[in-house]
C-alpha positions in Angstrom: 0.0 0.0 0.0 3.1 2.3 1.0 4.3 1.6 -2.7 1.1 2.8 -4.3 0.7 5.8 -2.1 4.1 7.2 -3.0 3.2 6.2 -6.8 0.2 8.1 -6.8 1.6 11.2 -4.7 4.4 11.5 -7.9 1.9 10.9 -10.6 -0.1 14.4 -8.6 3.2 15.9 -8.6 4.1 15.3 -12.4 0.4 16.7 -13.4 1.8 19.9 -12.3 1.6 22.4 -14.9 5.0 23.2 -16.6 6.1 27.5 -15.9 4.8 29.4 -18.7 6.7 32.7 -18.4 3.9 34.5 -20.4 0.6 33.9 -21.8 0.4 33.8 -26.1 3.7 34.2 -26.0 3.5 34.9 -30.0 1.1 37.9 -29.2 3.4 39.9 -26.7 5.8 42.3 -27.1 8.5 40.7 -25.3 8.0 38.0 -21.9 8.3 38.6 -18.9 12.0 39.2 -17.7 13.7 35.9 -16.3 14.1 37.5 -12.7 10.1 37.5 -12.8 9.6 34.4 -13.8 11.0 33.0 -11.7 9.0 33.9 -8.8 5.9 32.2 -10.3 4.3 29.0 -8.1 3.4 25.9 -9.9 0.2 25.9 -12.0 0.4 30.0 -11.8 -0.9 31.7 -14.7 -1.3 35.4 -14.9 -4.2 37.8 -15.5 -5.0 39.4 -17.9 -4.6 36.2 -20.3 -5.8 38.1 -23.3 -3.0 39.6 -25.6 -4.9 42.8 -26.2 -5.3 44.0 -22.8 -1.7 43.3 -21.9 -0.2 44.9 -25.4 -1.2 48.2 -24.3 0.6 48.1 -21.0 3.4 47.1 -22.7 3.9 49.0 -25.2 7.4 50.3 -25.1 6.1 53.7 -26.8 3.7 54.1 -24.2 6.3 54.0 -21.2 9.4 54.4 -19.8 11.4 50.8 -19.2 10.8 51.1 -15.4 7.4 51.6 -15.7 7.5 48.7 -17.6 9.1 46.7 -15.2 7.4 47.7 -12.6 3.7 47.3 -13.9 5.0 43.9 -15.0 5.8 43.3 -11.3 2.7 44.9 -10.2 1.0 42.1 -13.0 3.1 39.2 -11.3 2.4 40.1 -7.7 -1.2 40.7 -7.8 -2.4 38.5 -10.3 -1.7 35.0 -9.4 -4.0 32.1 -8.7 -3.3 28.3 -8.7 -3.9 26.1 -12.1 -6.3 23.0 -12.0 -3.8 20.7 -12.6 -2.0 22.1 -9.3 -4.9 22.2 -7.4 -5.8 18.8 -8.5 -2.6 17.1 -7.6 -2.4 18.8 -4.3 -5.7 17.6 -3.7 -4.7 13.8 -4.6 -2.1 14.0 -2.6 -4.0 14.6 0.3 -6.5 12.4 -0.4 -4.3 9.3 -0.8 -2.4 10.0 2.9 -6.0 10.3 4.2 -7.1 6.9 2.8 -4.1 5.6 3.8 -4.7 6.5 7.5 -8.0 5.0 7.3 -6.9 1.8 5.8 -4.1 1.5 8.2 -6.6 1.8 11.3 -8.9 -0.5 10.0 -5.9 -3.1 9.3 -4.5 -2.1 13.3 -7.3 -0.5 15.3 -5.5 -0.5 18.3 -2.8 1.6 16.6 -4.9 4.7 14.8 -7.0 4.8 18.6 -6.4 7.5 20.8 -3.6 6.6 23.8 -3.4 3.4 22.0 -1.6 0.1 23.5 0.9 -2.4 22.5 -1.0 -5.9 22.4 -0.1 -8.1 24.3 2.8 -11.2 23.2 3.3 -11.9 19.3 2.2 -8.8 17.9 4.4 -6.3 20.4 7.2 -6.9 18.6 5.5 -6.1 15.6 4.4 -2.9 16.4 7.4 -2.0 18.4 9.2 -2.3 14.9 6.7 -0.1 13.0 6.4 2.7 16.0 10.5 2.7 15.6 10.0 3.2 11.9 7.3 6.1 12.0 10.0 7.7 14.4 12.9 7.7 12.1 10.2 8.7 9.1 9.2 11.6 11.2 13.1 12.8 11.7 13.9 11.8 8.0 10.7 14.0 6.9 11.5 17.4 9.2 14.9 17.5 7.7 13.9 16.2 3.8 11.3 19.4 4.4 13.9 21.9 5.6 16.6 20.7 3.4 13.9 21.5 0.5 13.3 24.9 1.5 17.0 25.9 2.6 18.2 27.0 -0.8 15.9 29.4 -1.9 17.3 31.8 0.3 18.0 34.1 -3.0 14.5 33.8 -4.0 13.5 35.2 -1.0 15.4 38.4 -0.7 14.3 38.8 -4.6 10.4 38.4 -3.3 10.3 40.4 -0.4 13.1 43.2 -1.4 15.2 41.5 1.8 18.5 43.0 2.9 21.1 40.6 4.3 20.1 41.0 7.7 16.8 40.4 7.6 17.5 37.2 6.3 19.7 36.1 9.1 17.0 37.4 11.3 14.6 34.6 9.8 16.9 32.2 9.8 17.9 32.7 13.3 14.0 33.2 14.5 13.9 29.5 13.2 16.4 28.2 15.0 16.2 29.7 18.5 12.5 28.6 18.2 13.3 25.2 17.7 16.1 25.4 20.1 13.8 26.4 23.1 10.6 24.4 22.0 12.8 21.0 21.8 12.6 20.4 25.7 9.2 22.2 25.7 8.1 19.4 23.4 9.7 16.8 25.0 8.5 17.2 28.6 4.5 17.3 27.2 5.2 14.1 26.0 6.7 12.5 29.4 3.4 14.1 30.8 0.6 13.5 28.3 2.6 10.8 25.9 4.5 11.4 22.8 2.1 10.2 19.7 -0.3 13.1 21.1 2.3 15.4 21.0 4.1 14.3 17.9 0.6 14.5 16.5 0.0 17.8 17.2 3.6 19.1 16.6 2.8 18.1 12.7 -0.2 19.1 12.2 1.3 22.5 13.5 4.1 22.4 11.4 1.8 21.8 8.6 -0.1 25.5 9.2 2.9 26.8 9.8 4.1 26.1 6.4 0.9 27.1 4.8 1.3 30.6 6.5 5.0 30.5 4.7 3.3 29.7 1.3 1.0 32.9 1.6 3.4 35.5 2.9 2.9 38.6 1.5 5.2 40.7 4.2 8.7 40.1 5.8 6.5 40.2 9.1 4.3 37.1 7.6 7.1 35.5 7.1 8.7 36.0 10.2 5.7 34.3 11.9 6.0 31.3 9.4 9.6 30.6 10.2 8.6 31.0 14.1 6.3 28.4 14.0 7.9 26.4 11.6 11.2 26.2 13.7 8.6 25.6 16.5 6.8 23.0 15.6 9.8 21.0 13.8 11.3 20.8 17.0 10.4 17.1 17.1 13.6 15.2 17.5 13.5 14.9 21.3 10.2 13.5 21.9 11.5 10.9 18.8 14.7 9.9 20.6 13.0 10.0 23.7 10.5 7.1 22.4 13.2 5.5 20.4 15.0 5.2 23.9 12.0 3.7 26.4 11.1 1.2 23.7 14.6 -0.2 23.5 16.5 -2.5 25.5 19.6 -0.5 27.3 22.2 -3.0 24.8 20.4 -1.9 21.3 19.5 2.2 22.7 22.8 3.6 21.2 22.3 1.6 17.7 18.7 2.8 17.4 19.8 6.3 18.5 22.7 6.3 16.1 19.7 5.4 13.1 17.9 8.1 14.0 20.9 10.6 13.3 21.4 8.4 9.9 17.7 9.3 9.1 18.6 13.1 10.1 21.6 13.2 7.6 19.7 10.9 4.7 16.9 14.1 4.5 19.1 17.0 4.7 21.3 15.0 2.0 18.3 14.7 -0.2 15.7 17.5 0.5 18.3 20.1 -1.4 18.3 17.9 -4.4 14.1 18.6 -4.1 14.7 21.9 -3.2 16.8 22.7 -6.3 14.8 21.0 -8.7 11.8 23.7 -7.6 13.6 26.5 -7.6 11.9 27.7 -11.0 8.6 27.1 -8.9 9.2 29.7 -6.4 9.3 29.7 -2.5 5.2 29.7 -2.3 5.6 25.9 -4.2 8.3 24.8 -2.0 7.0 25.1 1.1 3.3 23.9 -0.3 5.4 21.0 -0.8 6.5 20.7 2.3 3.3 20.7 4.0 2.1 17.9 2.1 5.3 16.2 3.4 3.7 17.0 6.8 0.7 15.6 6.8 1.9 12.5 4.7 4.2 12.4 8.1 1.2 13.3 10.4 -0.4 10.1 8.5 2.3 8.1 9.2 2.4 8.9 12.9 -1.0 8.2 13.4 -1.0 5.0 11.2 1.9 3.1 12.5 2.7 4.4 16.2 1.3 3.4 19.1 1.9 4.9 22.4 5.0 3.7 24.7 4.5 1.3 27.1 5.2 3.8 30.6 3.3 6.8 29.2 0.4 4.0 29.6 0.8 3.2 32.9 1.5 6.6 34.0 -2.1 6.9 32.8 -3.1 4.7 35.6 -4.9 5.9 38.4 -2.7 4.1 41.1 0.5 5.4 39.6 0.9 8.6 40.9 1.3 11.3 37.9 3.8 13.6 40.0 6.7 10.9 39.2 7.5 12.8 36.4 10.4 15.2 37.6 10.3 18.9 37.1 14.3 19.0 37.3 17.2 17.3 35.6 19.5 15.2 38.2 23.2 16.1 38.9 24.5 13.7 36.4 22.6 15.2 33.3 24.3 18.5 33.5 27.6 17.4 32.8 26.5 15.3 29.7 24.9 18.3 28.4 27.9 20.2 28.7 30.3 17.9 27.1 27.4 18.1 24.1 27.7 21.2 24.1 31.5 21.4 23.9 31.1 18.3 21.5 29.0 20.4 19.1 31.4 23.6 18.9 33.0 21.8 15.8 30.0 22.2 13.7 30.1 25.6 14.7 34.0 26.5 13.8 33.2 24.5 10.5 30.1 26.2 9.5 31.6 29.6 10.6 35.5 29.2 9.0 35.7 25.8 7.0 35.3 27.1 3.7 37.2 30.3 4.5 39.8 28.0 5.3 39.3 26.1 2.6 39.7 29.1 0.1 42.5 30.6 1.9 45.1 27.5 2.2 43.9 25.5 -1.1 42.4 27.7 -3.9 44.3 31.3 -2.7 45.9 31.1 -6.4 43.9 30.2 -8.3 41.7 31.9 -11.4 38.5 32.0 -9.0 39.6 31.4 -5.2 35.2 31.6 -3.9 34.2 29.8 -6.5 36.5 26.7 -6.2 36.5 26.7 -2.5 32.7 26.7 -2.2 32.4 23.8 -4.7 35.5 21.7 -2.9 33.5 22.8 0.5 30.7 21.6 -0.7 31.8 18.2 -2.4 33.1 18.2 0.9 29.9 18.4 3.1 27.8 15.9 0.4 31.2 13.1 1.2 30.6 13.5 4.7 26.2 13.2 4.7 27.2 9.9 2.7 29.7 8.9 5.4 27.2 9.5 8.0 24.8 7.7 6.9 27.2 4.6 6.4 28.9 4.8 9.9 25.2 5.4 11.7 23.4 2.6 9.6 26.6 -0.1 9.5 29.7 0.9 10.6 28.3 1.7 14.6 26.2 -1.2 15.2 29.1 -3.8 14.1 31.5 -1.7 16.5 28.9 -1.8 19.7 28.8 -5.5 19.0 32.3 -6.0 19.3 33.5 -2.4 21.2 30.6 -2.0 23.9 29.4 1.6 24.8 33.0 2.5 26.4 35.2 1.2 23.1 33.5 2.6 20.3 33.4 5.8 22.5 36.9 6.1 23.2 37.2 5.6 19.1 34.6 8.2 18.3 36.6 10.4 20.5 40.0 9.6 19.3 38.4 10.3 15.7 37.5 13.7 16.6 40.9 14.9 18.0 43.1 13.5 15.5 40.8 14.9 13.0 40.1 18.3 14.0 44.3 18.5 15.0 44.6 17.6 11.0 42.2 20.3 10.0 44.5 22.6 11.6 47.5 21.4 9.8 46.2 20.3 6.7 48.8 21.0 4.3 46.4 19.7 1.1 42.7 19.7 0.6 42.8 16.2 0.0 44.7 15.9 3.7 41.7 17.9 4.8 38.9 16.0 3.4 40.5 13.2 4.9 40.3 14.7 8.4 36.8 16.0 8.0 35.3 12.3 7.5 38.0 11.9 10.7 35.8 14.1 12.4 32.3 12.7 11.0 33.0 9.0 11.9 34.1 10.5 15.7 31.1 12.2 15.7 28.6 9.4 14.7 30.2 7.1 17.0 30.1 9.5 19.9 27.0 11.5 20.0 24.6 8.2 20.0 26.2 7.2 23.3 25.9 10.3 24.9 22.2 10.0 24.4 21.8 6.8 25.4 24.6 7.6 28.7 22.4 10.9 28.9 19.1 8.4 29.4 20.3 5.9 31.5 21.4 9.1 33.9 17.8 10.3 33.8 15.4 7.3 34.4 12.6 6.8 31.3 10.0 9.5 33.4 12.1 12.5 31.9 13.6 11.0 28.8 11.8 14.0 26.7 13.1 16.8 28.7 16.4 15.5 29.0 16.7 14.8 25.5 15.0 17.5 24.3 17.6 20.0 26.4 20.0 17.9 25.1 19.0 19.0 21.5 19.2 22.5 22.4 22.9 22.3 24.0 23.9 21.3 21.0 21.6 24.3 18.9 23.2 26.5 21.4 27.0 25.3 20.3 26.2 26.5 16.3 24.4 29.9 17.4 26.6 30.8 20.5 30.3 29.5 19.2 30.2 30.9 15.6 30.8 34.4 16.3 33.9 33.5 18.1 35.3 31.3 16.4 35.1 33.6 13.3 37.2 36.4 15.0 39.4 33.9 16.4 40.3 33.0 12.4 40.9 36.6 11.7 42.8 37.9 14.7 44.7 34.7 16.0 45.4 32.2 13.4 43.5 30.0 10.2 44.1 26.8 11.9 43.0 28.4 15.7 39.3 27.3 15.7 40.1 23.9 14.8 42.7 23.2 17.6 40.9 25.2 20.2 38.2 22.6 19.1 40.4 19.5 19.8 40.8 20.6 22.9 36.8 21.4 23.7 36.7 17.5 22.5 39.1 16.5 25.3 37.0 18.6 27.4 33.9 16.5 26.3 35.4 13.6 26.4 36.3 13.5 30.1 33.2 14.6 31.3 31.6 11.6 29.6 33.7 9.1 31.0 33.3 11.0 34.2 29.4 10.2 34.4 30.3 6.6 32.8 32.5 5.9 35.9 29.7 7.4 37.9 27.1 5.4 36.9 28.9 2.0 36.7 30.0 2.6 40.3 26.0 3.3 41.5 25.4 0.2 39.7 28.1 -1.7 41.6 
């Protein structure tokens, strides 16, 4: 059914009308200019469609070239509406992840009904499996949706006449909202469960996006990317079920999938992205509300609620067991996340920089070759993460255990961010960037899992959920300093100043590891 629902959802998708930059195209005195066109949606077609009542308008006799332009903007702007063949595909799509739902919960009843249980022996497994698998769909689908949308960037300061700054100040509205909802999200679920939340969360996400889609204002569109970083703020309450439904031997394997599922949709939702960047921003993000509520389907098809969210729901279980605080042990994990994380910061902040400066300072085009080595670079290291997380970590907790693989993982980190510093080719330094992305998919999953073993399963949102925004906080707060450090100190500054935040990290785990195995003995 899965197979025919995607198969239908591309067949709505390809019935799309193709761009048609002007109407009669024969009849006009000359199209609209590229720069306009390419702010049309999908299906758009503009108004007047009659020849005669546009050739006037046009005329180049009539009036100047800017008042050309600029009533051909007024044209584009205020007469748009969606085409039938748009309207209908968007409307198949819907309909197919609605009839999906309803022939999932008549094939699983217990699964599409409201605080739903695991049944009891043979089938628990079963459903265990596909709750797992609507959590890593749910991950994979927030990032495939933000990785679709990232790019267009240009498009937007084109649309909305956007300086530079206002930009950033989207951009960082995004992410500070879905820094600080993150553990907001995550302790409603340890109170009231996480497939309510996870429900509502999407189903948010998908207005949110919808507000995106019919901005008209930089102050619309500050409230879309509000909610929008708000409500895609999912990946605690995920990790947080991923973690009670698994045994304490196989947590840091699932844990490490879900980061695979992570890196798989920001790998592929630019691809996406690109390919409907002659459709406009108002066509991507339709598109990624659809993804939405194809996720809100799957959520409410396939998951059923964890096991002690259930009994918490019992009247002789006392509700108030759910703690409002984070023990002593949690803060130091959340810490070394946060020191952990600072490399994605010096890297998003000075890696091509660095890049362009040592490598390509020489050459015909030093930006231009930098930013496409950079970015080979980063789309080498999504594929790496994705093989490490999916079958390079689970073979090494088999045979390493939780303290092995993470004294590897952090190994990996120092002796690749030292070789970033020292690179002396850009092939030594793309060797020491996958260096740094094996370390980091081997260590972050047991931290999370170290992280939930500290906290008992009552508080596994919160915990995870601040854990999530430690490691947010690392890319906003670290950036800015790490940048002057490249200009004032040294190039290869940030990146040993890093190695030594990784030691940092690195002993406070093992510091809670020793801990906890001592409690236990």
């Amino acid at each position: 059914m899965s197979r025919q629902l995607w198969l239908l959802a591309l067949t709505g998708l390809a019935l799309a009308e193709p761009l048609l930059p002007c109407e009669d195209a024969a009849d006009w005195e000359e199209c609209l200019p590229e720069e306009d066109t390419r702010l049309l949606q999908v299906g758009v077609r503009l108004f007047p469609v009659n020849s005669s009542d546009i050739r006037p308008v046009f005329a180049p006799g009539n009036v100047s070239l800017f008042t050309q332009q600029t009533l051909r903007r007024s044209v584009l702007e205020s007469g748009v509406k969606f085409g039938p063949k748009t309207s209908a595909a968007l409307f198949l799509l819907l309909s197919c992840t609605f009839g999906f739902a309803c022939l999932c919960g008549n094939a699983k009843p217990f699964i599409t009904a409201p605080y739903s249980e695991f049944p009891e022996e043979e089938e628990s497994e079963e459903v265990r499996q596909q709750s797992l698998l609507a959590c890593y769909f749910v991950v994979f689908m927030d990032a495939f949706g933000f990785g679709v949308y990232a790019p267009f960037v240009p498009v937007l300061a084109k649309t909305f006449s956007l300086q530079v700054h206002d930009i950033g100040m989207a951009l960082a509205a995004y992410s500070l909202a879905q820094a600080l909802n993150t553990p907001i999200l995550g302790y409603l679920s340890d109170r009231f469960g996480r497939r309510p939340v996870l429900l509502v969360a999407l189903a948010a996400e998908c207005l949110a996006y919808l507000i995106l889609s019919v901005a008209e204002s930089f102050t619309c569109l500050m409230v879309g990317y509000i909610f929008a970083g708000a409500f895609c703020a999912t990946i605690g309450v995920c990790n947080a079920y991923i973690a009670q439904v698994s045994a304490e031997e196989d947590r840091p394997v699932r844990l490490a999938y879900s980061s695979g599922s992570i890196a798989l949709g920001l790998m592929t939702g630019p691809v996406l992205g690109a390919a409907l960047s002659q459709q406009g921003f108002a066509a991507a993000v339709r598109i990624c509300a659809a993804l939405s509520m194809l996720n809100w389907t799957f959520v409410f098809s396939f998951m059923a609620e964890s096991p002690n969210v259930l009994l918490r729901r019992q009247p002789k279980i006392d509700v108030g067991c759910v703690p409002d605080s984070l023990p002593r042990l949690a803060w130091p994990l959340l810490i070394g996340a946060f020191l952990g994380n600072a490399g994605i910061a010096a890297a998003e902040s000075c890696g091509a920089l660095f890049v362009m400066d040592s490598y390509f300072k020489f050459t015909k085009s030093p930006a231009v070759e930098g930013t496409k080595f950079f970015a080979w670079n980063m789309f080498i290291s999504g594929g790496v993460v994705i093989l490490i997380t999916n079958f390079v970590f689970p073979s090494l907790m088999h045979r390493l255990r939780q303290k092995g693989t993470m004294i590897l993982g952090i190994g990996l980190r120092i002796f690749g961010y030292t070789g970033l510093a020292v690179a002396p080719t850009k092939w030594w330094f793309l060797a020491a960037q996958l260096a740094v992305v094996t370390g980091d998919c081997l260590a972050a999953p047991n931290l999370s899992a170290l992280l939930t073993e500290v906290v008992g399963q009552s508080a596994y949102g919160m915990a995870l959920g601040t854990l999530s925004t430690f490691q947010a906080a690392a890319r906003v707060l670290d950036t800015v300093p790490f940048a002057t450090m490249y200009e004032k100190v040294s190039h290869s500054a940030p990146f040993l100043t890093v190695a030594v935040l990784a030691v940092a990290s690195g002993a406070l785990w093992f510091w809670v590891y020793w801990q906890v195995q001592a409690a236990r003995a």
